[in-house]
C-alpha positions as CSV (number, residue, x, y, z in Angstrom):
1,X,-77.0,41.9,23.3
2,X,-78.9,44.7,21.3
3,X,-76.7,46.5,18.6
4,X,-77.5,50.5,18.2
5,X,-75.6,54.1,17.4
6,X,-73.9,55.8,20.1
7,X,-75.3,59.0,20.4
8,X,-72.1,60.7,20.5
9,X,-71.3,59.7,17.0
10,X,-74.3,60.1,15.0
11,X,-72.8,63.1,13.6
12,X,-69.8,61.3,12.2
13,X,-72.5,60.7,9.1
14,X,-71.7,64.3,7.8
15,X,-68.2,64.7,8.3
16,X,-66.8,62.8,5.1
17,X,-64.0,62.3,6.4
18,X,-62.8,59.4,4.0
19,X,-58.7,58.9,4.4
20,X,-57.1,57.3,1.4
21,X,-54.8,55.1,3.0
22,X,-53.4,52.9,0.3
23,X,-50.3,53.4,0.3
24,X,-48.2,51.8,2.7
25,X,-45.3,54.0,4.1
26,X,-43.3,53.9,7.8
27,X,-45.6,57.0,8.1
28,X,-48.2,57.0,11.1
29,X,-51.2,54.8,10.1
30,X,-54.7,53.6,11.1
31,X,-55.2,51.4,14.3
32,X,-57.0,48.3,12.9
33,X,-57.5,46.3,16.1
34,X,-59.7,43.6,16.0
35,X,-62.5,42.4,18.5
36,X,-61.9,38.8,19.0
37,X,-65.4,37.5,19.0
38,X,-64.5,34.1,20.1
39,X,-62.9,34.7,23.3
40,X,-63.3,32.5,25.8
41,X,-62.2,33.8,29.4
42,X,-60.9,31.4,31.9
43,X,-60.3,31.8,35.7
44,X,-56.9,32.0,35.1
45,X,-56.9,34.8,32.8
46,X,-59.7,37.0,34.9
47,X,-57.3,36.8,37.8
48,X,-54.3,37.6,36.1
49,X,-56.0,40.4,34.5
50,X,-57.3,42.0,37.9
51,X,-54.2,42.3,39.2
52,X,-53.1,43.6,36.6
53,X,-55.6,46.1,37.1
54,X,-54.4,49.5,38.7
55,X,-56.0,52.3,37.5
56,X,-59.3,53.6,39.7
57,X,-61.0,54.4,36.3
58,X,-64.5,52.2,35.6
59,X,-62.7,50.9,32.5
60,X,-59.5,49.4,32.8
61,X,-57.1,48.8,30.1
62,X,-54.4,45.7,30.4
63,X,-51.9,45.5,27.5
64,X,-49.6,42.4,26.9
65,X,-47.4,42.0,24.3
66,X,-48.5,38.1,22.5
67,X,-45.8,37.8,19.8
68,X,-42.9,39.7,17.8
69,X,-46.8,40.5,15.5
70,X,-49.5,41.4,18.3
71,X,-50.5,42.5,21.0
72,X,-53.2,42.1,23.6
73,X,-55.4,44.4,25.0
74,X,-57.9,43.6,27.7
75,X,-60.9,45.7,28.7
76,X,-61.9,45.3,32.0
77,X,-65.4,46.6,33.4
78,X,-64.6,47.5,37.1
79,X,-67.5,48.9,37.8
80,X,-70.8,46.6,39.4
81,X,-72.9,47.7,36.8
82,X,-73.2,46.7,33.2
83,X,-71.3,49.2,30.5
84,X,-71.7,50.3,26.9
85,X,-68.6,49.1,24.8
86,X,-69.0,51.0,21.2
87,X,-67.2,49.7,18.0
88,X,-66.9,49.9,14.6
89,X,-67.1,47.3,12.5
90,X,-66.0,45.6,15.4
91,X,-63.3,47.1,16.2
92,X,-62.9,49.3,18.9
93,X,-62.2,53.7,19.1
94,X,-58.7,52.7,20.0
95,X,-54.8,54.4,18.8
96,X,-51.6,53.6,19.5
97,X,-49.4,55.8,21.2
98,X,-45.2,56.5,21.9
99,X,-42.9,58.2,23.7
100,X,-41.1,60.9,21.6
101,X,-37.5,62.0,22.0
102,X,-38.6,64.3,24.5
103,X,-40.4,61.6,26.5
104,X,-43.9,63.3,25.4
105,X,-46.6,60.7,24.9
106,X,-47.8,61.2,21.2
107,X,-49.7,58.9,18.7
108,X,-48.7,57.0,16.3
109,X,-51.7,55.9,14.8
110,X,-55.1,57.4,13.9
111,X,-58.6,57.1,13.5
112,X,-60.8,56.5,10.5
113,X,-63.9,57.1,10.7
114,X,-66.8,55.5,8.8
115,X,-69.6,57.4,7.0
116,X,-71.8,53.9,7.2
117,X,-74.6,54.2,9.6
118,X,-74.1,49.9,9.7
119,X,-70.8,50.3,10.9
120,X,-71.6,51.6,14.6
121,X,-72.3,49.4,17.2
122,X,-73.0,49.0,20.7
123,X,-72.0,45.5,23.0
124,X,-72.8,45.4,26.8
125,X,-69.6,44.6,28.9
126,X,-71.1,42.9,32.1
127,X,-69.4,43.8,36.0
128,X,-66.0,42.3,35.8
129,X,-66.5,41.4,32.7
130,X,-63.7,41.4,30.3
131,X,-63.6,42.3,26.0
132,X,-60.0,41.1,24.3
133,X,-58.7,43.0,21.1
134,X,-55.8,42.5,19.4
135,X,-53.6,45.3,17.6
136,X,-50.2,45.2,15.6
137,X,-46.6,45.4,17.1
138,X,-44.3,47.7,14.9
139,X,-40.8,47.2,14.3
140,X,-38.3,50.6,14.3
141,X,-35.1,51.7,15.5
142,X,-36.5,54.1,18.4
143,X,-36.6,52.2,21.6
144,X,-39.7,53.6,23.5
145,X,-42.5,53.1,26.0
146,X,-45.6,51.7,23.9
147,X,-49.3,52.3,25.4
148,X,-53.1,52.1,23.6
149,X,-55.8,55.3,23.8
150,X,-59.2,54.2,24.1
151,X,-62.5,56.6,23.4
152,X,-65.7,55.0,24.7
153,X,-68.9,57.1,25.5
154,X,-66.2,60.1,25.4
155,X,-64.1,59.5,28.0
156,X,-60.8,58.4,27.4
157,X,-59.1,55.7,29.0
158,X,-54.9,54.6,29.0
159,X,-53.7,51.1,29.2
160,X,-50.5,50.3,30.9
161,X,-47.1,50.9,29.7
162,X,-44.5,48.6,28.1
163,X,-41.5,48.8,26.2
164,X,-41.3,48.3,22.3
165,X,-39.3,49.8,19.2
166,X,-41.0,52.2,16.7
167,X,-39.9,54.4,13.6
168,X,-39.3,58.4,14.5
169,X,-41.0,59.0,11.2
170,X,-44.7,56.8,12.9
171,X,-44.7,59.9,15.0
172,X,-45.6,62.3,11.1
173,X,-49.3,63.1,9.7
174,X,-49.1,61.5,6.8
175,X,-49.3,63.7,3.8
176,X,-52.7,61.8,2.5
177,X,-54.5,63.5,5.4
178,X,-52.8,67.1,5.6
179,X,-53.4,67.2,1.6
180,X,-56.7,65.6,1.6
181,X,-59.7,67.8,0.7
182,X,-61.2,66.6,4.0
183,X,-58.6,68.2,6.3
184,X,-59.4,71.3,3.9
185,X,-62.6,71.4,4.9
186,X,-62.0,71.0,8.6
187,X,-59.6,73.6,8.1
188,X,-61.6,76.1,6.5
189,X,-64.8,75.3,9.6
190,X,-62.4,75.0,12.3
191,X,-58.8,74.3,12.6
192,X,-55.9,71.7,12.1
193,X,-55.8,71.3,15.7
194,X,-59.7,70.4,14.9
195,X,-58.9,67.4,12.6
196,X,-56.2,66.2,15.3
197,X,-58.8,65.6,17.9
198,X,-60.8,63.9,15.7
199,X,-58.4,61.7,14.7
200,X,-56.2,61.1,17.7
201,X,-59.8,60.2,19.4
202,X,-60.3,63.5,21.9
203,X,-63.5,63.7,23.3
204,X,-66.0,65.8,21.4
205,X,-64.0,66.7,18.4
206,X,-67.2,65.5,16.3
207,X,-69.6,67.6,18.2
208,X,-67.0,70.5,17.7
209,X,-66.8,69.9,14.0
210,X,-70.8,69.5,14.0
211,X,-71.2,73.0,15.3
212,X,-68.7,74.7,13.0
213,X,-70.3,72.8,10.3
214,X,-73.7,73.6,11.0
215,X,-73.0,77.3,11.5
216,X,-71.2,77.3,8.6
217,X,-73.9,75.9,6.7
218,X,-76.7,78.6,8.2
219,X,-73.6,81.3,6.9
220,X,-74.2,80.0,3.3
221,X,-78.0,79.6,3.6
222,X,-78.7,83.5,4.8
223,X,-76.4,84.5,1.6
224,X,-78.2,82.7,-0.6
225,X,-81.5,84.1,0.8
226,X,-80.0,87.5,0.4
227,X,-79.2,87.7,-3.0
């Protein structure tokens, strides 16, 4: 197994974007999934799991619900060829979504992205082979339809639904990212709806930022130049 950057982040280095997340409020959070390195698959599990599998997509995602504390989410490889599984710090690009009141599918977690070149890696997921994570269950009020977002070489990929409880208020930016001078700067290069995709994991929402940033740069540079 060889370890490198995917391509489609390597911009991610510029971007800052550093969210100060210590406090802890019913207000939408991170995804800290973990990649559980010591996973042993047995026959009974890898059939299970395909049958589980419905979706035509090369990457197929299988959530179960473990505990009143955790759930499981299974990555499956579909495909007869080997895939690239990217992480960081071994977890993997993934958020949690819910149904709203209106039945809309909308996040309740986000993305933070590290600014360590260390942090990005790259595993090899063999033909039916099959990567488990774990990620939390929350506790709320709102009964709802729970599913998990996945981002991997810039496609995005759905797991299967189930039922769960959240908080309406998991469904709110938290104020530490609309007021942080990082959503400023997205702001002032591209949009809010900029800093959304980036971190509610929408394929190439770093590239976007990378071009707005880079023409924003060459702005500054010519006005230098002419004074």
């Amino acid at each position: 197994m060889k370890n490198s950057i995917p391509t489609y982040i390597l911009g991610v280095f510029t971007l800052l974007l550093i969210f100060d997340l210590n406090a802890q409020t019913s207000e939408m959070v991170i995804n800290e999934n973990q990649i559980d390195r010591d996973f042993v698959l047995s026959l009974k599990l890898k059939e299970k799991i395909k049958e589980q599998s419905k979706f035509e997509n090369e990457i197929n995602l299988i959530l179960e619900k473990n505990n009143d504390s955790l759930y499981s989410i299974y990555v499956f490889n579909k495909t007869t060829d080997s895939l690239k599984i990217s992480s960081q710090d071994w977890h993997l690009f993934l958020i949690q979504e819910a149904k709203n009141q209106n039945g809309e599918w909308k996040p309740i977690e986000y993305w933070r992205y590290s600014w360590c070149g260390n942090s990005y890696l790259t595993d090899k997921l063999d033909p039916n082979g099959i990567l488990k994570t774990e990620s939390k269950v929350y506790k709320g009020s709102f009964e709802t339809q729970i599913r998990f977002k996945l981002l991997n070489d810039n496609k995005i990929y759905y797991s299967n639904s189930i039922a769960g409880f959240v908080d309406l208020t998991q469904f709110q930016i938290p104020n530490d990212i609309t007021e942080y001078q990082t959503y400023k700067r997205i702001e002032t290069r591209g949009s809010s709806e900029l800093l959304k995709k980036i971190i509610f994991l929408e394929p190439n929402g770093i590239s976007e930022f990378i071009e707005k940033e880079e023409a924003y740069l060459e702005i500054m540079a010519e006005l230098r130049n002419n004074k």
